[in-house]
Phi, psi and omega in degrees: 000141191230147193253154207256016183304040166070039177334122200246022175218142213267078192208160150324188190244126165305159143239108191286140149275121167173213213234118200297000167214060194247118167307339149277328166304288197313312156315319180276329164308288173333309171298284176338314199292313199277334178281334183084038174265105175275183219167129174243134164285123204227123159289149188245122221263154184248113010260033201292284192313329197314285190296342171277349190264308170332304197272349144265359184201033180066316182246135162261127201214184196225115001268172146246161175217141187247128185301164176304310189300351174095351172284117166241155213278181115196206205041128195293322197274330158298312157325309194270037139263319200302301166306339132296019178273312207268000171256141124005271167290182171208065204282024183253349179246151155291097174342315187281150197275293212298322162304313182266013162287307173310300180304335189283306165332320190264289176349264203351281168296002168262310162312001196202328175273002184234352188290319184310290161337311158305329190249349174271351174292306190283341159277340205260336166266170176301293179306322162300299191301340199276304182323288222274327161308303195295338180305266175332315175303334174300322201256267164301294179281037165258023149269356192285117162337356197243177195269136172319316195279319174313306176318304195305314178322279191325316163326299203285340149337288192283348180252026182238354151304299169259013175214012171251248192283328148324004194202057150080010167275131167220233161243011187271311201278340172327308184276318199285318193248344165269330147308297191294008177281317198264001169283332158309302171335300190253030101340268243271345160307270183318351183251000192228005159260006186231338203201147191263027197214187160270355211205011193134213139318289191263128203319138126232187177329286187323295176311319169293330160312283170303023163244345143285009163255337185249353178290294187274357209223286224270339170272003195233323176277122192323327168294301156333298193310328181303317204289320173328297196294000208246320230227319179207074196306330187304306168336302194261322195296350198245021191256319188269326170306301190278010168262359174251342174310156198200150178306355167274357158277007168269038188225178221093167193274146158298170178267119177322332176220171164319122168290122183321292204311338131288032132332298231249350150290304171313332186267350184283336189271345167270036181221021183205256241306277164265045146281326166259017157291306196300322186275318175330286196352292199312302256257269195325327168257019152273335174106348188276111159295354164215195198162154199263129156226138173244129165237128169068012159101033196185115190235146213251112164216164234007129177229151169336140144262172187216109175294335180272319178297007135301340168270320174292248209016295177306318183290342171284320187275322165335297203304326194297317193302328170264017158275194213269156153339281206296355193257300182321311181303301181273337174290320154334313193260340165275342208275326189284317144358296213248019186075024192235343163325285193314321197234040133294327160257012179249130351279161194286352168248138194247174187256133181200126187307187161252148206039060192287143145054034198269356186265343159343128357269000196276353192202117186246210170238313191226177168279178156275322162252155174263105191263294206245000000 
């Protein structure tokens, strides 16, 4: 697949590796469409790659993208900064520091607070799990020797193993991480029935972010999708919306101040997200690979540790750190508003390897989850 956008850089065309219903791959496609990057989608096969990807990018993880020049990528959030370096501008950020601290923000919890929920909608039901095996067996593993419905069993084995009731789902919790899916729902209903963006008139970092739990998963696997046409059509026009942005929407005024109606996404990520960054931490510098947390009204047991979400973290408190006084004074004063200071900072020392992800995006250090 070649994205039909307009390059809006005078280079061959790269190649992404992944999966056409890969939560993250979709993020980055979506990022492509809009920078004018041009770009071919290659699935990316199992278990061939595997050990070429280990030796070119430390990890085998979904997507990787390899440049013409033979270099190759990974991690999505480091990729679109290493590739906004290479724009003029910097029309995907807001000028006010405290808006683009929030945008970065929003990436952040949508990478990482929205995958789990994504994969028990596509696993945990019948219709997903049948949609999303054969897909993949077909796809990724289809060089793999075995018969499609075995591929398919196994899959579904393996990802509701390391990524569902493996990772802190259980059926007490269930109702519980499926209301806070469709209370996200209906947030992003209410902002995209007032505004076609997260942030305004125009695509940023945020939108692109929130297109990896809802471009492939929450827009796409039959349960969601449903509840979606049912509960938030604003939603998906704004899904089809940002798969047709083009660099020529990267224009216009940012909104002079924050929209209130992201609130109530800030008090959800301090009353959930982070806090169960702050319980990784702990787990990880205690040494526990899985740990008990109730957040948001949920409680969540032995859920995965994760070394690399010790680095977000870091990377979060970094962005803050690198703002200007007056933008650290007012992002302070929202972050603390909406609950989300205090367990920004908790614990105040993070375990973090040495020079952890300091090789990004060309090298990585850890997976996001330590699964396997």
């Amino acid at each position: 697949m070649t994205s039909q956008n307009e390059p809006a850089l005078d280079q061959p065309a790269l190649t992404l590796y992944g999966s056409n219903i890969s939560y993250f791959t979709g993020k980055m496609e979506n990022y492509f469409r809009i920078r004018g990057i041009p770009y071919h989608l290659k699935s990316m096969q199992f278990p061939r790659m595997e050990r070429q990807l280990k030796h070119e990018i430390g990890v085998s993880q979904m997507p990787a993208v390899r440049l013409a020049d033979g270099r190759w990528l990974t991690d999505t959030t480091k990729m679109i900064e290493w590739f906004e370096l290479r724009f003029a501008d910097n029309a995907l950020l807001p000028d006010d520091p405290c808006q683009a601290f929030v945008a970065h923000l929003i990436e952040d919890w949508a990478d990482e607070w929205w995958w789990r929920p994504a994969m028990h909608y596509r696993w945990h039901y019948t219709e997903g799990a049948r949609f999303a095996s054969w897909h993949l067996a077909t796809e990724v593993t289809g060089l793999v020797p075995l018969p499609v419905w075995l591929k398919s069993r196994l899959l579904t084995r393996r990802q509701r193993r390391g990524y569902t009731v493996g990772d802190g789902l259980t059926s007490t919790n269930v109702p519980a991480v499926e209301g806070s899916v469709q209370r996200l729902f209906g947030q992003l209903q209410h902002i995209f029935s007032d505004r076609p963006y997260v942030l305004g008139n125009r695509p940023s970092l945020a939108d692109i972010g929130l297109a990896g739990p809802f471009f492939r998963h929450f827009a796409l696997d039959p349960v969601p999708l449903e509840i979606l046409r049912q509960t938030a059509p604003a939603v998906l026009e704004w899904v089809a919306r940002l798969w047709n942005t083009t660099q020529g929407d990267l224009k216009g005024d940012w909104p002079v101040m924050l929209p209130n109606d992201l609130k109530p996404l800030l008090r959800d990520m301090g009353s959930g997200y982070l806090p169960y960054l702050s319980a990784n931490a702990e787990a990880v510098r205690d040494g526990r690979k899985r740990f008990d947390i109730q957040v948001d009204g949920v409680e969540y047991k032995k859920a995965r540790y994760s070394r690399y979400r010790v680095w977000c973290l870091e990377q979060l408190r970094k962005r803050w750190l690198g703002l200007p006084a007056q933008g650290q004074e007012t992002t302070k004063a929202l972050l603390e508003s909406q609950g989300c200071w205090g367990p920004m900072w908790q614990p105040e020392t993070l375990p973090l390897l040495p020079d952890q992800e300091a090789g990004l995006p060309f090298r990585a250090t850890s997976k996001m989850i330590d699964v396997y």
